[in-house]
CHARMM-style PDB file with segment names, atoms N, HN, CA, C and O in Angstrom:
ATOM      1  N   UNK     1      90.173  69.812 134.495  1.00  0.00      PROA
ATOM      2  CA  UNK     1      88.932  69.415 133.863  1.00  0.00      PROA
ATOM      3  C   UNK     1      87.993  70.625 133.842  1.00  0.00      PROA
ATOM      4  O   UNK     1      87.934  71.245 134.903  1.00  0.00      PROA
ATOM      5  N   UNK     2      87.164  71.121 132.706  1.00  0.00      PROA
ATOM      6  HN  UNK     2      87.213  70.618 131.844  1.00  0.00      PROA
ATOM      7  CA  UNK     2      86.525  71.470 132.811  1.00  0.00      PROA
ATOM      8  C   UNK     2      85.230  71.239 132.825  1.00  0.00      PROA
ATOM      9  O   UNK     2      84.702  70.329 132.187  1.00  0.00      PROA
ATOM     10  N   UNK     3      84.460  72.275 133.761  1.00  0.00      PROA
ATOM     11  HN  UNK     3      84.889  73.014 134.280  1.00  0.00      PROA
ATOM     12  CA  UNK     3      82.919  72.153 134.327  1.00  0.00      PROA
ATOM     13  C   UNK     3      81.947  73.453 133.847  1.00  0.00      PROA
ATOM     14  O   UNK     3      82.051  74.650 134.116  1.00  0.00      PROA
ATOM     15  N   UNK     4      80.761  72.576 132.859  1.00  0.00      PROA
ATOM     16  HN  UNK     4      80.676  71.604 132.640  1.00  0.00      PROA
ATOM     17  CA  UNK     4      80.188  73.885 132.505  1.00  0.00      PROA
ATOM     18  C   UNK     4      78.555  73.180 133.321  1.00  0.00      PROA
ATOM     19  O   UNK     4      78.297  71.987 133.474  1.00  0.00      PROA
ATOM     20  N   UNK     5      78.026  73.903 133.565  1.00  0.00      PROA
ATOM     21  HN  UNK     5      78.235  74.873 133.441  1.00  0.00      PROA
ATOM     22  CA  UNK     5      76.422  73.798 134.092  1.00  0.00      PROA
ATOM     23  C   UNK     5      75.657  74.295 133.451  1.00  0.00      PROA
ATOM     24  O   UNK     5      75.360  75.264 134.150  1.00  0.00      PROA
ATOM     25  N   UNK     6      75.099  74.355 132.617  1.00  0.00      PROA
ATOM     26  HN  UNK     6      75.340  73.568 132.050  1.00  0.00      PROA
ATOM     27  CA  UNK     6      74.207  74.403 131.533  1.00  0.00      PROA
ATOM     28  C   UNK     6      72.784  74.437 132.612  1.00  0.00      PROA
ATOM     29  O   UNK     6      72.258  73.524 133.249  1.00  0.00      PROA
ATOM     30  N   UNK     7      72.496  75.668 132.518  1.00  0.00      PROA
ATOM     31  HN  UNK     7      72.923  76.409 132.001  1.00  0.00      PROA
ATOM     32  CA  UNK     7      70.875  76.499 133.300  1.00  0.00      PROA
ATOM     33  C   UNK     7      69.705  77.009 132.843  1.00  0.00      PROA
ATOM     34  O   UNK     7      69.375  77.287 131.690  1.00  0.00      PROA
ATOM     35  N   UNK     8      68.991  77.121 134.075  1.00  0.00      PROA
ATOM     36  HN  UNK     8      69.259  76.895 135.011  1.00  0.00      PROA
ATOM     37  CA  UNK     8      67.588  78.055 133.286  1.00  0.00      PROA
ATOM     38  C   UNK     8      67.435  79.095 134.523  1.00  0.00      PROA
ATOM     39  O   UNK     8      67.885  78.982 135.664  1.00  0.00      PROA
ATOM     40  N   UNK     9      66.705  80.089 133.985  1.00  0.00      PROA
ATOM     41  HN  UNK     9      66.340  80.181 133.059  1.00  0.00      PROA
ATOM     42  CA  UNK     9      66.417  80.961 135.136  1.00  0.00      PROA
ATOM     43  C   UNK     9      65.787  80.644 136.075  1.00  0.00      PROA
ATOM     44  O   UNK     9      64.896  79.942 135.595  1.00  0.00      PROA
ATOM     45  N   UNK    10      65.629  80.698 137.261  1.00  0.00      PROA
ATOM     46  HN  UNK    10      66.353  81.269 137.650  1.00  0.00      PROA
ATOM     47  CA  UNK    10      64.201  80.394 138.303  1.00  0.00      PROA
ATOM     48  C   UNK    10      64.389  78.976 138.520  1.00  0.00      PROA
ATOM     49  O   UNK    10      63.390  78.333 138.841  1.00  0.00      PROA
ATOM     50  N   UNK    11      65.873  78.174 138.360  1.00  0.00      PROA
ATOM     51  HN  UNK    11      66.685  78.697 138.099  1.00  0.00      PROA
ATOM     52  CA  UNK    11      66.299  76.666 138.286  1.00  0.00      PROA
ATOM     53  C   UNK    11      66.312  76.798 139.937  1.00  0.00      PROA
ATOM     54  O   UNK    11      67.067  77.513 140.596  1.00  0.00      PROA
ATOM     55  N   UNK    12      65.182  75.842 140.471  1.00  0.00      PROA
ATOM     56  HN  UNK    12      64.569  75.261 139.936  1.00  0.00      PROA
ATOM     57  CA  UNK    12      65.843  75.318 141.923  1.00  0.00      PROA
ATOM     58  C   UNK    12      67.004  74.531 141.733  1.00  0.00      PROA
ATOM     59  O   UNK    12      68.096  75.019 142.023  1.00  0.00      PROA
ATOM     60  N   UNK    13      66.934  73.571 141.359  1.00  0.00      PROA
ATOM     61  HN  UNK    13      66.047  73.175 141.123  1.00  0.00      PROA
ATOM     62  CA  UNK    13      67.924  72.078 140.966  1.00  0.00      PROA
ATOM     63  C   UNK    13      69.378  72.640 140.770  1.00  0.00      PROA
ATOM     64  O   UNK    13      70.384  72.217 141.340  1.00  0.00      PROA
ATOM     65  N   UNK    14      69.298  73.865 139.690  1.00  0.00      PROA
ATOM     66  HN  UNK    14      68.481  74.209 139.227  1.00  0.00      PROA
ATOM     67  CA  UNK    14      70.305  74.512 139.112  1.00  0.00      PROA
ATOM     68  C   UNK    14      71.403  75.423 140.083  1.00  0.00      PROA
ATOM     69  O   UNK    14      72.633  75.392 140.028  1.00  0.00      PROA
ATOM     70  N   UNK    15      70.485  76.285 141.034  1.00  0.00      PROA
ATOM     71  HN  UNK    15      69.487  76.310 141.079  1.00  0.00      PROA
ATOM     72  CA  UNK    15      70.381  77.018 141.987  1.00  0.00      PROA
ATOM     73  C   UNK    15      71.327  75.788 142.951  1.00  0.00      PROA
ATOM     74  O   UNK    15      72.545  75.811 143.130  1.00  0.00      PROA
ATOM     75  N   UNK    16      70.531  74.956 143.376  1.00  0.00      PROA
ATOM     76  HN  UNK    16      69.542  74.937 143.231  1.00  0.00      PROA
ATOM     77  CA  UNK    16      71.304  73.724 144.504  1.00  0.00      PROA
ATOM     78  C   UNK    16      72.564  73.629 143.484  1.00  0.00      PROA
ATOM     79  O   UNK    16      73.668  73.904 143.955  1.00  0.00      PROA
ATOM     80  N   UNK    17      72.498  73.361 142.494  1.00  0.00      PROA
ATOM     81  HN  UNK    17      71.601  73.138 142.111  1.00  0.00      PROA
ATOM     82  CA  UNK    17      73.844  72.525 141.917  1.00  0.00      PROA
ATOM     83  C   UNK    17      74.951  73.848 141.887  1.00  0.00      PROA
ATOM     84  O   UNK    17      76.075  73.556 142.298  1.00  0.00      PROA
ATOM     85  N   UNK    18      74.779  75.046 141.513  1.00  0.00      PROA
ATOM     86  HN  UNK    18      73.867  75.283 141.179  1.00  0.00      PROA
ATOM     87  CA  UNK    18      75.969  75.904 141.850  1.00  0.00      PROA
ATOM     88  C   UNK    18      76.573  76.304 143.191  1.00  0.00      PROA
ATOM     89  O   UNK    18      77.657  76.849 143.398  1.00  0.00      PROA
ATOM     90  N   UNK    19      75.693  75.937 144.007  1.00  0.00      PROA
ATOM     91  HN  UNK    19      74.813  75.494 143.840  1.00  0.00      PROA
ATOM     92  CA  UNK    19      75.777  76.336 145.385  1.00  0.00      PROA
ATOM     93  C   UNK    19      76.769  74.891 145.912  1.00  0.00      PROA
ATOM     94  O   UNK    19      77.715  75.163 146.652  1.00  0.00      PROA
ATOM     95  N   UNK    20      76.604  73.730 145.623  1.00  0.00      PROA
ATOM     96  HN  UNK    20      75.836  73.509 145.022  1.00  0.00      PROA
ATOM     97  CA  UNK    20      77.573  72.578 145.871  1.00  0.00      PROA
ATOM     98  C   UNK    20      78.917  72.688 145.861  1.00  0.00      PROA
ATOM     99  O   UNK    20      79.786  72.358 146.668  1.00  0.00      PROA
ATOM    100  N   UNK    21      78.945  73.592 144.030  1.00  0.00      PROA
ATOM    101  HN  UNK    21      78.239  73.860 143.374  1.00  0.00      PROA
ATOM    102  CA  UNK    21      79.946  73.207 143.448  1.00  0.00      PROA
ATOM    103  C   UNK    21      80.761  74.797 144.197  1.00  0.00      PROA
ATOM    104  O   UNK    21      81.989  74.860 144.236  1.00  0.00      PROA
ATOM    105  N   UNK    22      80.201  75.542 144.541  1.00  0.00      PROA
ATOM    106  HN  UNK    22      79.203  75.490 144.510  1.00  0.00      PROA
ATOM    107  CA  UNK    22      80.791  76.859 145.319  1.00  0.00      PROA
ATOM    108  C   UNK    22      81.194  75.989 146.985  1.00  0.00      PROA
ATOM    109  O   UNK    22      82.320  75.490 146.995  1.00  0.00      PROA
ATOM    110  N   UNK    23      80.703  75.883 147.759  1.00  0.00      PROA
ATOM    111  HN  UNK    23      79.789  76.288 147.752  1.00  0.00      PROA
ATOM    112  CA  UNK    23      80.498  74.940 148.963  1.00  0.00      PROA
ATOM    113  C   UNK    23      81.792  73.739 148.529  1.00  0.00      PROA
ATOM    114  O   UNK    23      82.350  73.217 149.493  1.00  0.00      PROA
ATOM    115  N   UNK    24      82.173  73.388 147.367  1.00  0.00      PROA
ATOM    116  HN  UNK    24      81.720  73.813 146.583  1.00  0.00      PROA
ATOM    117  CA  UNK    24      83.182  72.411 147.367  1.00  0.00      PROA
ATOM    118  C   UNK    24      84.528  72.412 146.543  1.00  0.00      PROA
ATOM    119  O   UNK    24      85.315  71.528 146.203  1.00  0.00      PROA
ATOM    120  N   UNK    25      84.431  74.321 146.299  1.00  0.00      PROA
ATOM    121  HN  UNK    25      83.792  75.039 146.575  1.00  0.00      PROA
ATOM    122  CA  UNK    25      85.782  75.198 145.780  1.00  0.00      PROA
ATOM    123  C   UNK    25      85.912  74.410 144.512  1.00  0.00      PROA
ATOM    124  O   UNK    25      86.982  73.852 144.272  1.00  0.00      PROA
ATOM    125  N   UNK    26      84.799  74.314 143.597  1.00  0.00      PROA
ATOM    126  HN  UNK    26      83.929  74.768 143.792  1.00  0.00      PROA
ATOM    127  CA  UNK    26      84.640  73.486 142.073  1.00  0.00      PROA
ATOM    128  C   UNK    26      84.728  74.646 141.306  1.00  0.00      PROA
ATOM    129  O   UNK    26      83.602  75.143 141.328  1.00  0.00      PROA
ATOM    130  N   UNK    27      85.521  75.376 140.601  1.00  0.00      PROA
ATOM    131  HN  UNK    27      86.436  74.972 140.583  1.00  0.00      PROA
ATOM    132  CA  UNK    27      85.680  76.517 139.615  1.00  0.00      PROA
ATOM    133  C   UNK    27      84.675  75.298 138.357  1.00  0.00      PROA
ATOM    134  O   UNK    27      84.833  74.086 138.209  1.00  0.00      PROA
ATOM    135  N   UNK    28      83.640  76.283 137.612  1.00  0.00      PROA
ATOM    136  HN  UNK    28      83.511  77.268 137.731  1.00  0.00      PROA
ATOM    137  CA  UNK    28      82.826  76.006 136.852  1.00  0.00      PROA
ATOM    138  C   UNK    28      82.338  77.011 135.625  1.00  0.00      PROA
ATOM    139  O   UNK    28      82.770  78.162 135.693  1.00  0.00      PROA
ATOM    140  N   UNK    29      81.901  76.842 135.059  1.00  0.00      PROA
ATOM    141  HN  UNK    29      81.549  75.907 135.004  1.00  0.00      PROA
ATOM    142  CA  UNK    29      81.283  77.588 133.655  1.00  0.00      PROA
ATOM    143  C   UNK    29      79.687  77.764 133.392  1.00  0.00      PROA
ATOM    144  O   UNK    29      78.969  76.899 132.890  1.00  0.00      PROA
ATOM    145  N   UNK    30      79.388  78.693 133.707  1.00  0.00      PROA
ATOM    146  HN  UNK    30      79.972  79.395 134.114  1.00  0.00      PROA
ATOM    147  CA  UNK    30      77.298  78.469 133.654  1.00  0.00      PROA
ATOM    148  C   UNK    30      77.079  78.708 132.617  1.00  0.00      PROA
ATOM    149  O   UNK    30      77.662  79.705 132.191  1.00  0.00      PROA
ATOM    150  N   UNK    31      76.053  77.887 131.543  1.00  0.00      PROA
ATOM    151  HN  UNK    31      75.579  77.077 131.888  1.00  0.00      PROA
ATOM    152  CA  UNK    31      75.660  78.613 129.912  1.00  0.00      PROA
ATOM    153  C   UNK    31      73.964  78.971 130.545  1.00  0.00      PROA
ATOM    154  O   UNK    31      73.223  78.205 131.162  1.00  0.00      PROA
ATOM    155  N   UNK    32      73.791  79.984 130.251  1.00  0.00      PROA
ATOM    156  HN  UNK    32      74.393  80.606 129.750  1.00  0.00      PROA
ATOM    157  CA  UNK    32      72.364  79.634 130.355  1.00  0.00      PROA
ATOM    158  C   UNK    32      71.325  78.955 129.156  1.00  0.00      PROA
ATOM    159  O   UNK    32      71.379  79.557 128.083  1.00  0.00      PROA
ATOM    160  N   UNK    33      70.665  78.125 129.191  1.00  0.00      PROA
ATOM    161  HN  UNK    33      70.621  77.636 130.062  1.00  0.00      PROA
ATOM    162  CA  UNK    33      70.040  77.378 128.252  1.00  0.00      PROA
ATOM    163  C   UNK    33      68.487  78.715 127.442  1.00  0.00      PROA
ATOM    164  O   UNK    33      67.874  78.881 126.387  1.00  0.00      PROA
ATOM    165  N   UNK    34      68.559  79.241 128.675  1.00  0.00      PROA
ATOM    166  HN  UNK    34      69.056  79.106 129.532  1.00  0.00      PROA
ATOM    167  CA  UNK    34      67.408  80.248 127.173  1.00  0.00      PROA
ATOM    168  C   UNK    34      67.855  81.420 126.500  1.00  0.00      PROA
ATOM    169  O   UNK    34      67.218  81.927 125.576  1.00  0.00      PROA
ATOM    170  N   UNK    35      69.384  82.051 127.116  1.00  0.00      PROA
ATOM    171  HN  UNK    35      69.902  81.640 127.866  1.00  0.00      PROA
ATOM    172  CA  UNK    35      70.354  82.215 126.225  1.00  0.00      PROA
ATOM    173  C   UNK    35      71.006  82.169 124.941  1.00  0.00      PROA
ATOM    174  O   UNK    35      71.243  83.225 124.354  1.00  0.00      PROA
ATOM    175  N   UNK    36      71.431  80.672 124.272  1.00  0.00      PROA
ATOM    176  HN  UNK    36      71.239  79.814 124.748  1.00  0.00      PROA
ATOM    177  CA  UNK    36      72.250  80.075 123.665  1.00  0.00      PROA
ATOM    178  C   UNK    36      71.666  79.183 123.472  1.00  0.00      PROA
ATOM    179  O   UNK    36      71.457  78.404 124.402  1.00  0.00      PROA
ATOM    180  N   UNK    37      70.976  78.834 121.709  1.00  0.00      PROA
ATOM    181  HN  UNK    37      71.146  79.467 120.954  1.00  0.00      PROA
ATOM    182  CA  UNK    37      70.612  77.770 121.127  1.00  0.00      PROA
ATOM    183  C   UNK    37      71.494  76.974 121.121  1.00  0.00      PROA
ATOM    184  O   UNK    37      71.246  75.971 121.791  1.00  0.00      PROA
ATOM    185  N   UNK    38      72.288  76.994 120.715  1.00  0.00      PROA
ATOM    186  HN  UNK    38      72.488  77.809 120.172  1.00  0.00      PROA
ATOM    187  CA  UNK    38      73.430  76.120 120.406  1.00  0.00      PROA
ATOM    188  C   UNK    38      73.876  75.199 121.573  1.00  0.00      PROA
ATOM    189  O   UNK    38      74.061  73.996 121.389  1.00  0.00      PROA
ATOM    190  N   UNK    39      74.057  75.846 122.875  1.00  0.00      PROA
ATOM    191  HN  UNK    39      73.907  76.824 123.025  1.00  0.00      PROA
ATOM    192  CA  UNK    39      74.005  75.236 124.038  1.00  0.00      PROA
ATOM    193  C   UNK    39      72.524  74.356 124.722  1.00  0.00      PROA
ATOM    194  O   UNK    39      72.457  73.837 125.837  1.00  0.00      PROA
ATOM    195  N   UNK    40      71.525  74.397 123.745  1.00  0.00      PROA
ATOM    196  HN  UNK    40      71.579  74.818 122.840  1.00  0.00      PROA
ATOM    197  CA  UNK    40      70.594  74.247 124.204  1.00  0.00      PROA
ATOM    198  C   UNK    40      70.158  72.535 122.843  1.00  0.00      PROA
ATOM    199  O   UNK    40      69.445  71.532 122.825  1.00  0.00      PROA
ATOM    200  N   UNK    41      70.885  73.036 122.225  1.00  0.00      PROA
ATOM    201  HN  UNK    41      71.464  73.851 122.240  1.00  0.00      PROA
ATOM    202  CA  UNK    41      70.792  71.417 121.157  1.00  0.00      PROA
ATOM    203  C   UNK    41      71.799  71.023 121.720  1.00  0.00      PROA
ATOM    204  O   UNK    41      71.714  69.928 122.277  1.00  0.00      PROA
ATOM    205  N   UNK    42      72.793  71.589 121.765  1.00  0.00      PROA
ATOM    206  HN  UNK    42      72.861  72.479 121.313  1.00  0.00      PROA
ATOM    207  CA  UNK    42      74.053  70.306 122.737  1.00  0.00      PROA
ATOM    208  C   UNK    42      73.150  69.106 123.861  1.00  0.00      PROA
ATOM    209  O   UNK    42      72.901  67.913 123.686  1.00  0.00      PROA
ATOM    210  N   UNK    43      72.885  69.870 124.819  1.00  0.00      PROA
ATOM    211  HN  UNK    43      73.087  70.839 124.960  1.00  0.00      PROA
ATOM    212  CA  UNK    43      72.286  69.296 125.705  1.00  0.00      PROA
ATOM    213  C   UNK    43      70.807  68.176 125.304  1.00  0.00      PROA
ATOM    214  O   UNK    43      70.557  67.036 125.695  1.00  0.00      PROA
ATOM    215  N   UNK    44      70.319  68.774 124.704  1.00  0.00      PROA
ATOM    216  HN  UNK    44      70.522  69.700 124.386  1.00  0.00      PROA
ATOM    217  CA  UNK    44      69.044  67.947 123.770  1.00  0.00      PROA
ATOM    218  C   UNK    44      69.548  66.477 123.244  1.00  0.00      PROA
ATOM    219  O   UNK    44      69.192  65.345 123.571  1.00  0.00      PROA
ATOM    220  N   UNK    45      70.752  67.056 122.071  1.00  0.00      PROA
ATOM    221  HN  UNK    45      71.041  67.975 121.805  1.00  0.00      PROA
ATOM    222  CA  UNK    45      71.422  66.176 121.712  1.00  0.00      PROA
ATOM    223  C   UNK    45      72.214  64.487 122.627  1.00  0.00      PROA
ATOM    224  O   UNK    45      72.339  63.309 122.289  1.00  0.00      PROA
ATOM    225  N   UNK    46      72.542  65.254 123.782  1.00  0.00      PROA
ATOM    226  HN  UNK    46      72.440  66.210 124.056  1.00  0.00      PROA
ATOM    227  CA  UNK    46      73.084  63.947 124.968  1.00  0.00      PROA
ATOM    228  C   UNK    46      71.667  63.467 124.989  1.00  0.00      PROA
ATOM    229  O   UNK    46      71.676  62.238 124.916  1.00  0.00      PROA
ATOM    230  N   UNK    47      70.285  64.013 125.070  1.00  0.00      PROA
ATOM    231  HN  UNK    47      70.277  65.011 125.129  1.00  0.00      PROA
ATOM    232  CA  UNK    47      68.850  62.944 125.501  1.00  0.00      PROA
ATOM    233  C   UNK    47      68.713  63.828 126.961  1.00  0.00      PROA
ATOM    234  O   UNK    47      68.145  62.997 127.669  1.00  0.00      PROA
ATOM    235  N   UNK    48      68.879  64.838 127.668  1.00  0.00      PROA
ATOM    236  HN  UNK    48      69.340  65.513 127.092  1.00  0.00      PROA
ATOM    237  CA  UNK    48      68.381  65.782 128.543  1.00  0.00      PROA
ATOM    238  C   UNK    48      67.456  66.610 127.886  1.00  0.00      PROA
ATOM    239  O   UNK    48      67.473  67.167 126.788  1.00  0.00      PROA
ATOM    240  N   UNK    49      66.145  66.538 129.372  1.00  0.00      PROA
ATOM    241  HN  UNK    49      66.130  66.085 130.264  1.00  0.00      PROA
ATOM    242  CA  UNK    49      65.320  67.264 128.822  1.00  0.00      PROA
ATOM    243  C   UNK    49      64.892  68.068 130.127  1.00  0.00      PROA
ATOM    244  O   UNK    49      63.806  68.640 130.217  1.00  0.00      PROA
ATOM    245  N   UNK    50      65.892  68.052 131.167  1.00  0.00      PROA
ATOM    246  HN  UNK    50      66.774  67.587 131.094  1.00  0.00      PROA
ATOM    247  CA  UNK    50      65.628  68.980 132.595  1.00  0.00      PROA
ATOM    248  C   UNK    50      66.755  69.601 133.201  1.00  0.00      PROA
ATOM    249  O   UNK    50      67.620  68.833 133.621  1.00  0.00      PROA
ATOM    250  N   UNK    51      66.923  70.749 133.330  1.00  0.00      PROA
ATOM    251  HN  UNK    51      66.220  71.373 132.989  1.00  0.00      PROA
ATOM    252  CA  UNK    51      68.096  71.508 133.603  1.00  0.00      PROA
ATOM    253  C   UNK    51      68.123  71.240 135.456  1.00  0.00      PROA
ATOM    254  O   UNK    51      67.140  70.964 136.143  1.00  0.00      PROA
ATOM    255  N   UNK    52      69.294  71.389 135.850  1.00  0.00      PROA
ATOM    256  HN  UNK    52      70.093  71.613 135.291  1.00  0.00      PROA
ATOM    257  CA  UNK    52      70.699  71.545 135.183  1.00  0.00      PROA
ATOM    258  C   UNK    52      71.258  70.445 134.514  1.00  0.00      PROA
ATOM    259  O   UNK    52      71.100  69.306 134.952  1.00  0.00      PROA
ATOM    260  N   UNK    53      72.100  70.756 133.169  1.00  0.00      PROA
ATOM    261  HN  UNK    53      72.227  71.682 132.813  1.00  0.00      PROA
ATOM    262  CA  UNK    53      72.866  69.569 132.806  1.00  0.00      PROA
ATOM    263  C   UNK    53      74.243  69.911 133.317  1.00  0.00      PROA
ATOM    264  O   UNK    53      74.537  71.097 133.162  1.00  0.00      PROA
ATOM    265  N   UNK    54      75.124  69.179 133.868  1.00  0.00      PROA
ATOM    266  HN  UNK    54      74.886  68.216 133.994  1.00  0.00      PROA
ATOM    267  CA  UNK    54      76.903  69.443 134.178  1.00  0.00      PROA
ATOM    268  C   UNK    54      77.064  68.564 133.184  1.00  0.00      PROA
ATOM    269  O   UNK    54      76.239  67.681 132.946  1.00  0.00      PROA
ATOM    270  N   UNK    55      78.463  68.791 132.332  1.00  0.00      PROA
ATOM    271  HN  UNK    55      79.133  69.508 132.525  1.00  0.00      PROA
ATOM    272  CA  UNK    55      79.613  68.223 132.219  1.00  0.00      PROA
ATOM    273  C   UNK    55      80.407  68.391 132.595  1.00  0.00      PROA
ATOM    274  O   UNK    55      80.915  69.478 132.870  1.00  0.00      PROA
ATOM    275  N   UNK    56      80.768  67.421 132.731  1.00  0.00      PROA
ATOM    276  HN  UNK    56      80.355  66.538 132.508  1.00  0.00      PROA
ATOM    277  CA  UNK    56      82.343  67.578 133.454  1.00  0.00      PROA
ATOM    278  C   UNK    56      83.220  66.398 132.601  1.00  0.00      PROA
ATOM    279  O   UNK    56      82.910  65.207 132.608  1.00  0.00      PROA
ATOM    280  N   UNK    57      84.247  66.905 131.947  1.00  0.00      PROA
ATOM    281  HN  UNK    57      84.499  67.873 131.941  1.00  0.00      PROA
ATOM    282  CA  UNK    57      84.854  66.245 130.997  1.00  0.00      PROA
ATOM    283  C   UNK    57      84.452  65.456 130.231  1.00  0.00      PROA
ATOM    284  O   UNK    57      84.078  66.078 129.237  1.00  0.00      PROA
ATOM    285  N   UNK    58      84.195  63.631 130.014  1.00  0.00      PROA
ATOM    286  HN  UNK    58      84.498  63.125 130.821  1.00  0.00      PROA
ATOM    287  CA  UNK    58      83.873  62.785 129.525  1.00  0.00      PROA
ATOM    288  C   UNK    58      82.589  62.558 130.663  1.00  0.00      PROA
ATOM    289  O   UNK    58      81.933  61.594 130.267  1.00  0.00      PROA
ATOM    290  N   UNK    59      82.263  62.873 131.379  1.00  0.00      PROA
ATOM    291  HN  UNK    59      82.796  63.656 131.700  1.00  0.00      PROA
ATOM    292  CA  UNK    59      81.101  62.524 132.338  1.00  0.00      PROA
ATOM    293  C   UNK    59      79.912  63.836 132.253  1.00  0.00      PROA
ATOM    294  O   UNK    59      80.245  64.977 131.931  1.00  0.00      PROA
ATOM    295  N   UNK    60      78.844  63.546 132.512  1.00  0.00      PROA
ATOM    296  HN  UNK    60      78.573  62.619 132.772  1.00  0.00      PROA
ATOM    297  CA  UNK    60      77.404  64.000 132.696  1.00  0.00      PROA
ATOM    298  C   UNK    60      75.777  64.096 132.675  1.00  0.00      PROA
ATOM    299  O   UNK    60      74.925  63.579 131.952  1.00  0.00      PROA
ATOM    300  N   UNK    61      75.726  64.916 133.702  1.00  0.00      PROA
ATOM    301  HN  UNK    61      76.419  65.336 134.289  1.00  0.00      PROA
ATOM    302  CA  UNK    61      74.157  64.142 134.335  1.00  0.00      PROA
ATOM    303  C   UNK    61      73.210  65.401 134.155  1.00  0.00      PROA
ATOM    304  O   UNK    61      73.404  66.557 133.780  1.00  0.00      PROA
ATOM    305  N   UNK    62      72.241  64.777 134.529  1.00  0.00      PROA
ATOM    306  HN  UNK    62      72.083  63.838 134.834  1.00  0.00      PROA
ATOM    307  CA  UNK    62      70.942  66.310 134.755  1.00  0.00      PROA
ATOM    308  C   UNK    62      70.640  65.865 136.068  1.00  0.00      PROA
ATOM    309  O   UNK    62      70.902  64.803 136.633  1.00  0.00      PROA
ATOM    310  N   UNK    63      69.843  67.209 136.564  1.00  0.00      PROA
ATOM    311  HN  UNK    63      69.631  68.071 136.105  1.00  0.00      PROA
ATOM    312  CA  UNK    63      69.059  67.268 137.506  1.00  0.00      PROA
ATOM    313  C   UNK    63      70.474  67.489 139.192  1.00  0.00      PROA
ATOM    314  O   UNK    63      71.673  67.243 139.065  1.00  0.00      PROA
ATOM    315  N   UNK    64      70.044  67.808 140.072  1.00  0.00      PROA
ATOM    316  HN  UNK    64      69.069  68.008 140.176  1.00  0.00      PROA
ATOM    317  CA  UNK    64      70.955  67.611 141.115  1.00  0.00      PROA
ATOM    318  C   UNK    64      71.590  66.919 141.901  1.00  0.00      PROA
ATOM    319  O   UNK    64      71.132  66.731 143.028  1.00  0.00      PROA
ATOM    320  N   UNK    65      72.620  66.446 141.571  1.00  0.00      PROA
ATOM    321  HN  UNK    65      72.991  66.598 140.656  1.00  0.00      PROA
ATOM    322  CA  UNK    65      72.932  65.445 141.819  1.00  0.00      PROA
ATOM    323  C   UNK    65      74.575  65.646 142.799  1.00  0.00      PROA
ATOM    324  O   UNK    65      75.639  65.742 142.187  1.00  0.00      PROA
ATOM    325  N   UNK    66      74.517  65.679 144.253  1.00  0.00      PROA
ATOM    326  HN  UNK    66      73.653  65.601 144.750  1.00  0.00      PROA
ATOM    327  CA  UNK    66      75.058  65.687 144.962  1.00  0.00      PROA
ATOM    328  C   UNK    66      76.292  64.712 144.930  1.00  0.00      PROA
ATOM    329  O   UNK    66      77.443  65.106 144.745  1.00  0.00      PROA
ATOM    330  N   UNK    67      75.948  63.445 145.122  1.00  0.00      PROA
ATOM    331  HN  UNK    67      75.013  63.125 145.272  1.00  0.00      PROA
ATOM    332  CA  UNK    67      76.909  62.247 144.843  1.00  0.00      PROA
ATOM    333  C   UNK    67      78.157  62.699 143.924  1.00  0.00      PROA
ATOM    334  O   UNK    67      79.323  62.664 144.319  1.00  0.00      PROA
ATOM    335  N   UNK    68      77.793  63.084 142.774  1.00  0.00      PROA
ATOM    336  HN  UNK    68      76.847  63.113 142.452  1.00  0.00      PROA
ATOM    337  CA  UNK    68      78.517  63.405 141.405  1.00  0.00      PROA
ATOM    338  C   UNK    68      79.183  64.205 141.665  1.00  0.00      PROA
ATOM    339  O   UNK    68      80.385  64.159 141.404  1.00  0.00      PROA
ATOM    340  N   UNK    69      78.458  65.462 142.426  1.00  0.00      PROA
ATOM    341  HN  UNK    69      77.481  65.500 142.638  1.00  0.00      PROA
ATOM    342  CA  UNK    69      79.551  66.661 142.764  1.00  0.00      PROA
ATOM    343  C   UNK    69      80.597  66.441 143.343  1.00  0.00      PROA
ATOM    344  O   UNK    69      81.596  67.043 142.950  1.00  0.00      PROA
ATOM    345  N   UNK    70      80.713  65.425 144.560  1.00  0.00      PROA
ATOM    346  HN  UNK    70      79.901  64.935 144.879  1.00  0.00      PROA
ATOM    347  CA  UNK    70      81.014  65.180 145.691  1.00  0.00      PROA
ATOM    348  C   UNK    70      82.438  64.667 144.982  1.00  0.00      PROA
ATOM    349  O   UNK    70      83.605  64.922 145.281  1.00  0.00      PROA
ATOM    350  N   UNK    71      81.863  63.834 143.912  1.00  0.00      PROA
ATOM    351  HN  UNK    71      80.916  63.627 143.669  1.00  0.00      PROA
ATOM    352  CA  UNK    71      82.687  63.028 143.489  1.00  0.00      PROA
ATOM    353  C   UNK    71      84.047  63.626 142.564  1.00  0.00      PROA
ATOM    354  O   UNK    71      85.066  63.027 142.223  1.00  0.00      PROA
ATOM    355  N   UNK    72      83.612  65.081 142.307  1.00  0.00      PROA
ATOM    356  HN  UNK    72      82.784  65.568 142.584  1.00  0.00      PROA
ATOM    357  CA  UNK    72      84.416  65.561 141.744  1.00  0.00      PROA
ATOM    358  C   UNK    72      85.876  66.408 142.710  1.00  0.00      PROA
ATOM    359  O   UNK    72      87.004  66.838 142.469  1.00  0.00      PROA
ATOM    360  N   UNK    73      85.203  66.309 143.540  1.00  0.00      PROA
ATOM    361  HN  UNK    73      84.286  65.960 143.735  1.00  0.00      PROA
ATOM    362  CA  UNK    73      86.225  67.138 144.699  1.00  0.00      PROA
ATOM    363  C   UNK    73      87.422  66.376 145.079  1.00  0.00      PROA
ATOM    364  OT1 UNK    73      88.223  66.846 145.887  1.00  0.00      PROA
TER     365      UNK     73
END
């Protein structure tokens, strides 16, 4: 499955959420969102409007969300 985390610079939330997914040997993909428009209407498009967004395959959330990570391990 792949895992991309879709970021912003200076992201606490974002910051916690790569550090999980490192902490729980989760190989992942970072876009940064002020980067890449295109990555940045994707995310708009799902109805997120606070970074970090993960997907992870058919599943995804914003904001930090531990549970989810957890859940991926």
């Amino acid at each position: 499955m792949t895992i991309t985390v879709y970021s912003k610079p200076a992201c606490v939330q974002c910051t916690a959420t790569t550090r999980a997914l490192d902490a729980k040997g989760i190989d992942y993909e970072v876009v940064d969102l002020t980067e890449d428009a295109a990555a940045m209407a994707r995310v708009t498009d799902l109805g997120y409007r606070q970074a970090p967004v993960v997907i992870a395959g058919d599943d995804h959330w914003s904001g930090f969300r531990p549970d989810r990570i957890g859940a991926l391990a």
